[in-house]
C-alpha positions as CSV (number, residue, x, y, z in Angstrom):
1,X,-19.0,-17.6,8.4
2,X,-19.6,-16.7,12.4
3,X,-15.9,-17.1,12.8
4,X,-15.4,-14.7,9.6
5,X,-17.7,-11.8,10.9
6,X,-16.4,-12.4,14.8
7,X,-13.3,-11.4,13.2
8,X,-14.1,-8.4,11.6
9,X,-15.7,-7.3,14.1
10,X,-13.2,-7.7,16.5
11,X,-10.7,-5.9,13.9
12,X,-12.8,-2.8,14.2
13,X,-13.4,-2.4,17.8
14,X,-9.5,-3.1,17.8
15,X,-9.0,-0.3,15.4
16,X,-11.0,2.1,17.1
17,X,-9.7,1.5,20.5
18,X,-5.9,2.0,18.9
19,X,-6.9,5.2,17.4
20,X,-6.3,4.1,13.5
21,X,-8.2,6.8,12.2
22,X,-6.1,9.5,13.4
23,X,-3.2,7.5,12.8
24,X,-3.6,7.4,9.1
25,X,-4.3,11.1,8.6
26,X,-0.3,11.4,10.1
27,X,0.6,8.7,7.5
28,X,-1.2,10.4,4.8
29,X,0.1,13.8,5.9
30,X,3.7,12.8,5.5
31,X,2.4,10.9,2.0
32,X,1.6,13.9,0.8
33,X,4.7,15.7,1.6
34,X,6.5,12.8,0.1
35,X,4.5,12.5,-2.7
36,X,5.3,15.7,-5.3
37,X,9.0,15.8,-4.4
38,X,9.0,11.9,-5.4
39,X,7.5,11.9,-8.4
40,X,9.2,15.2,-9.2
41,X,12.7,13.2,-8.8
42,X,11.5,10.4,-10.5
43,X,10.1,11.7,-13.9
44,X,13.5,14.5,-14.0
45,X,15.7,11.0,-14.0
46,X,13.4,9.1,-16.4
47,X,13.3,12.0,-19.0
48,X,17.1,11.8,-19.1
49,X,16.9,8.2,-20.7
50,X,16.4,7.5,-24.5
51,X,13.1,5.9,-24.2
52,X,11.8,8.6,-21.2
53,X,8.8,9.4,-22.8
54,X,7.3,6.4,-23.5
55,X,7.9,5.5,-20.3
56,X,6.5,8.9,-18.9
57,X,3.4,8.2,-21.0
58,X,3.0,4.6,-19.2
59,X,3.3,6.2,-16.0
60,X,0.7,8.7,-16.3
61,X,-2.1,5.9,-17.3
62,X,-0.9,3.9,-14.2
63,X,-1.6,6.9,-12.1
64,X,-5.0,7.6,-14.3
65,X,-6.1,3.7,-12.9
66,X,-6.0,4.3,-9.9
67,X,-5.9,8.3,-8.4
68,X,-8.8,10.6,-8.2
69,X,-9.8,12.8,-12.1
70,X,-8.6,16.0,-10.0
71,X,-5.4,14.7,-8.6
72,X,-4.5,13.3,-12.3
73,X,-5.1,17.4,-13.3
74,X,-2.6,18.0,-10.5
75,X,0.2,15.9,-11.3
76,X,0.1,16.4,-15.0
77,X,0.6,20.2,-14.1
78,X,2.6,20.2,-11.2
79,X,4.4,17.0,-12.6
80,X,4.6,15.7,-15.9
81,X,5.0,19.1,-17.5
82,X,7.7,20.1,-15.3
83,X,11.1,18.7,-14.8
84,X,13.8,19.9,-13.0
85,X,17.3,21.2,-14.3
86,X,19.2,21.7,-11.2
87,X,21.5,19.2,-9.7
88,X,21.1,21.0,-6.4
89,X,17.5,21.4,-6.4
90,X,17.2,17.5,-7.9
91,X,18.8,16.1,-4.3
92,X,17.2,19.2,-2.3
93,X,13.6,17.2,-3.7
94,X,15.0,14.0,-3.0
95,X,15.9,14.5,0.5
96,X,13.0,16.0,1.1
97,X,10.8,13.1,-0.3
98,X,13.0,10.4,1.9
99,X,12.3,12.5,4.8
100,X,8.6,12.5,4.2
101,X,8.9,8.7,3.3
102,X,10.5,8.5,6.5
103,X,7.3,9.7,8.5
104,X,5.1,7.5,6.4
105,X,6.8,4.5,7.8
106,X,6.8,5.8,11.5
107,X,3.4,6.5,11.4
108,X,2.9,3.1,10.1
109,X,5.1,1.4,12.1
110,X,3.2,3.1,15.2
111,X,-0.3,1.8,13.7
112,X,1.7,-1.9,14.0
113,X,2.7,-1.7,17.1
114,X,-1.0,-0.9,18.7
115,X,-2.4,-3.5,16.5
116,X,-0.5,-6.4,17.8
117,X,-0.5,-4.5,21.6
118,X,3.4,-4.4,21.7
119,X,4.8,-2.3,24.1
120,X,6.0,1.2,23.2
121,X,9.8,2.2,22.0
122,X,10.7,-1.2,21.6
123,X,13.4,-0.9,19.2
124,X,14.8,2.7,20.8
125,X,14.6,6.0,19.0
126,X,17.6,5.6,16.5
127,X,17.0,1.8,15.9
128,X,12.9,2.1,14.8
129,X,14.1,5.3,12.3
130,X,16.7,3.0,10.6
131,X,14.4,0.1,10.2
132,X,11.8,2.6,8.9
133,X,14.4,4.3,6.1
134,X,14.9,0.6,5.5
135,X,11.6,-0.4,4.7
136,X,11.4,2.6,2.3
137,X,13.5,0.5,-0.5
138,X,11.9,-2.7,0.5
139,X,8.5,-1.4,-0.6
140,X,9.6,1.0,-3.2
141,X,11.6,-2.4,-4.8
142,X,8.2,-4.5,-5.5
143,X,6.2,-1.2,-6.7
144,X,9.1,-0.2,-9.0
145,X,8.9,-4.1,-10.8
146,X,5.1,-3.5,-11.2
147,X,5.1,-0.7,-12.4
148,X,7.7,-1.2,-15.1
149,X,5.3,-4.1,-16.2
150,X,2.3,-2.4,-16.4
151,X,3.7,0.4,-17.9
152,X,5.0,-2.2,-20.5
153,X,2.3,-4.1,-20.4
154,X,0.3,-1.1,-21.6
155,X,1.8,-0.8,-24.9
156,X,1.7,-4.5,-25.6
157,X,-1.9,-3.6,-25.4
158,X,-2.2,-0.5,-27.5
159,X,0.1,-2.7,-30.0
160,X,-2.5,-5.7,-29.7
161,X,-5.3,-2.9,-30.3
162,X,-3.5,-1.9,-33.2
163,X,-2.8,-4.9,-35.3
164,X,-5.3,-7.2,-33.3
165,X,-7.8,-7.6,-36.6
166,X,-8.9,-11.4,-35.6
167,X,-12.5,-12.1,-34.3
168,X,-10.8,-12.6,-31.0
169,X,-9.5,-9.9,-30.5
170,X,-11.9,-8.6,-27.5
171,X,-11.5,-11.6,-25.7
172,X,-7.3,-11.4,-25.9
173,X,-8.0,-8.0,-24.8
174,X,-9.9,-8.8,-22.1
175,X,-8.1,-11.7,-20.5
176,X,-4.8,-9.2,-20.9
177,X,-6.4,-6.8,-18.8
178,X,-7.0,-9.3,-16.2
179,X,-3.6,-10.1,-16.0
180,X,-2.7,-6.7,-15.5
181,X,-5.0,-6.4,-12.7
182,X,-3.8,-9.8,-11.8
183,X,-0.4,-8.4,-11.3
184,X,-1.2,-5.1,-9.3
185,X,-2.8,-7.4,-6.9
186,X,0.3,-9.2,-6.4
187,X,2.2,-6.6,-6.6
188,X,0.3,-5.1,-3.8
189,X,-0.1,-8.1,-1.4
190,X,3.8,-8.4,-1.3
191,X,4.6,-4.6,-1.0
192,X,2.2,-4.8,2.3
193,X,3.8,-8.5,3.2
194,X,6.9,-7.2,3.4
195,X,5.4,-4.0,5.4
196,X,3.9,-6.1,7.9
197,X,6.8,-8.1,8.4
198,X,9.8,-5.8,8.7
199,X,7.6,-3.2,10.1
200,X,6.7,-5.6,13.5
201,X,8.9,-6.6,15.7
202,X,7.0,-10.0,17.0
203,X,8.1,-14.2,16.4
204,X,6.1,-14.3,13.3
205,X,6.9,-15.5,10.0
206,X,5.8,-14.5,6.6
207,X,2.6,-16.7,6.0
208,X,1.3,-14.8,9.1
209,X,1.0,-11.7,7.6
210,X,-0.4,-12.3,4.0
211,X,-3.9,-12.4,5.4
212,X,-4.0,-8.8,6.6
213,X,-1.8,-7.8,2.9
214,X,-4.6,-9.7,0.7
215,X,-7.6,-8.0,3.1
216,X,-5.7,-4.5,3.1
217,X,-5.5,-5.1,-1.1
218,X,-8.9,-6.3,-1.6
219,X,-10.3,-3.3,0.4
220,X,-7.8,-0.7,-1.0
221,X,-9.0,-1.2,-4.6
222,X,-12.6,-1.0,-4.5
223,X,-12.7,1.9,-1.5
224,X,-9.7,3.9,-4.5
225,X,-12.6,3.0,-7.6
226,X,-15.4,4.4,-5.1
227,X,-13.4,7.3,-4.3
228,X,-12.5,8.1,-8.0
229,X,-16.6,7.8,-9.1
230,X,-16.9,10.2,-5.9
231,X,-15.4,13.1,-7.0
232,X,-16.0,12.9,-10.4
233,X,-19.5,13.0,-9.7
234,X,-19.9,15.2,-7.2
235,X,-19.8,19.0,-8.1
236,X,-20.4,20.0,-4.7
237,X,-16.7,19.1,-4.1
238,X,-15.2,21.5,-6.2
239,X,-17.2,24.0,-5.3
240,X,-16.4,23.7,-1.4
241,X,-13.0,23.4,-2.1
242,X,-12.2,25.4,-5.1
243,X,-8.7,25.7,-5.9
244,X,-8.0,23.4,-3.3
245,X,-9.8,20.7,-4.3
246,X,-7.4,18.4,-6.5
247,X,-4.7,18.3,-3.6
248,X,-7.6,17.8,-1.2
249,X,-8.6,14.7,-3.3
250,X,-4.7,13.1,-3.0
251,X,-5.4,14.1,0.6
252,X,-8.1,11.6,0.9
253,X,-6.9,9.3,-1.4
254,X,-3.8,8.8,0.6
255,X,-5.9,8.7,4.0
256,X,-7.8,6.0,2.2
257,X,-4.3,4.4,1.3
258,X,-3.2,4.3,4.7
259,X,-6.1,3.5,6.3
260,X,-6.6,0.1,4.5
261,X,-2.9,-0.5,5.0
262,X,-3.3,-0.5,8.8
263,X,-6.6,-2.3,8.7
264,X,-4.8,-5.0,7.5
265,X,-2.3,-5.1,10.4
266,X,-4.9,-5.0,12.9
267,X,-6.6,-8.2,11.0
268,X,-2.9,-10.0,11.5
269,X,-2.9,-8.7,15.1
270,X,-6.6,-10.4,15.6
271,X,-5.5,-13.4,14.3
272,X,-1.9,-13.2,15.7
273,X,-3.7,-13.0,19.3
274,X,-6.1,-16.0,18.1
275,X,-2.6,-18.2,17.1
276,X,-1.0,-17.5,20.2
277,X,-4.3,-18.5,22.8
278,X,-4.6,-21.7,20.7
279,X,-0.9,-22.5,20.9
280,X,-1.2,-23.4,24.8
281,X,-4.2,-25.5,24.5
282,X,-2.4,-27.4,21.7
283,X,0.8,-27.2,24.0
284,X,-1.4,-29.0,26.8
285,X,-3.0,-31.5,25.3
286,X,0.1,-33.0,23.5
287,X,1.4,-33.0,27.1
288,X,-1.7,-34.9,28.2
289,X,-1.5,-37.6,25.6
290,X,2.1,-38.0,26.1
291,X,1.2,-38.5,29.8
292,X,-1.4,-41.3,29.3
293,X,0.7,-43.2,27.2
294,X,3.9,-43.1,29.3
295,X,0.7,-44.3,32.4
296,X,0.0,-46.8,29.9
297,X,3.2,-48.3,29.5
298,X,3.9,-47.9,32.9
């Protein structure tokens, strides 16, 4: 337990002194550029298809999980109930949501670096921005699988609500939920996995990293629920915002995203550090015992 709270503690004195805070409002600035032209792309393509709507209708009660009441209002006006019929504008969207993306993952990639102390510009200017437009498929891959299966999982569930007439019916429900939660949990540990370990250029393999991806998840979904009973309850912030105050709300939600993410790299830097002041003690006293026994024999 002492070594547990030494190590929290030491995570946020290391995130304070590498200036997390204000590195996650540039993360969550780009986010939000990325964000509308994204989802804009996404739902034009997926209306094209035969069973769009459905689809369409899954991801809208994804998003209603886990966003902020006003920034659900947003998207289903800004979003869902637009679509675009322009090739031109279609890739004019796109391009701008992969440049946003692009950001994201800088920013990120920045947050990295101080938390494991690496030097600055280590892979040069050109090499860092094609690793980061690589990682932007490497993370979307993992979300776009877990999505697809919550989005199906959700009408296995309205069909189980539907015909379910059994005495058991609550508990099927119930333990089908949990394997839907089950799965964005996974499905959020190895998005920020592979994050942590393509995004860091260090001699560290992938077990490494999973403790900082299950912290970063474990504090992502609780601080996203809080945020959610937040503004729902609070009239005050409407009424300082006004107009503003749904894309103020993905604002803050996306700070809160990117802050958890690099609280979790600065957790694998902490331990990281730990790993590499043990590996020398280790180092020397397998070199003592080898010493002894060749004395002994000798």
């Amino acid at each position: 337990m002492d070594v547990t709270l030494r190590r929290i503690r030491e995570t946020l004195l290391e995130a304070l002194a590498h200036d997390l805070v204000n590195t996650a409002k540039a993360a969550a600035y780009s986010s939000m550029l990325m964000l509308f032209p994204a989802l804009l792309v996404i739902t034009t393509l997926v209306a094209q298809v035969e069973q769009g709507g459905r689809v369409l209708g899954g991801l809208r009660y994804i998003f209603d999980q886990f966003l902020p009441p006003d920034t659900i209002y947003l998207l289903q006006s800004a979003v869902f109930a637009h679509h675009l019929r322009s090739v031109q504008v279609v890739l004019s969207a796109a391009s701008l949501s992969l440049f946003a993306a692009l950001g994201v993952m800088l920013s990120l990639m920045e947050g990295f670096r101080r938390a494991y102390r690496l030097p600055g510009e280590q892979w040069g200017f050109w090499a860092r921005r094609i690793r980061a437009l690589l990682l932007v498929p490497i993370v979307l891959l993992p979300l776009s699988v877990a999505s697809l299966l919550i989005v199906f999982g959700h009408q296995i569930e309205l069909w189980m609500i539907q015909f379910a007439g059994h005495d058991l019916r609550h508990i099927v429900l119930f333990f089908w939920r949990m394997v839907r939660w089950a799965i964005a949990m996974t499905s959020s540990v190895t998005v920020l996995t592979a994050l942590y370990h393509f995004g860091t250029r260090r001699k560290e393999g992938w077990v490494g990293v999973v403790p900082g991806a299950i912290a970063a998840s474990i504090l992502w979904f609780p601080a996203t629920l809080a945020f959610g009973w937040y503004v729902t309850l609070d009239e005050n912030y409407s009424r300082f915002y006004g107009p503003f105050a749904a894309g103020i709300a993905t604002l803050v939600w996306l700070y809160i995203s990117a802050f958890t993410v690099l609280m979790g790299a600065e957790l694998n830097g902490v331990l990281y550090r730990e790993r590499r002041q043990l590996r020398p003690a280790a180092e020397t006293v397998s070199t003592s015992a080898v010493e002894t026994s060749n004395s002994a024999l000798g």
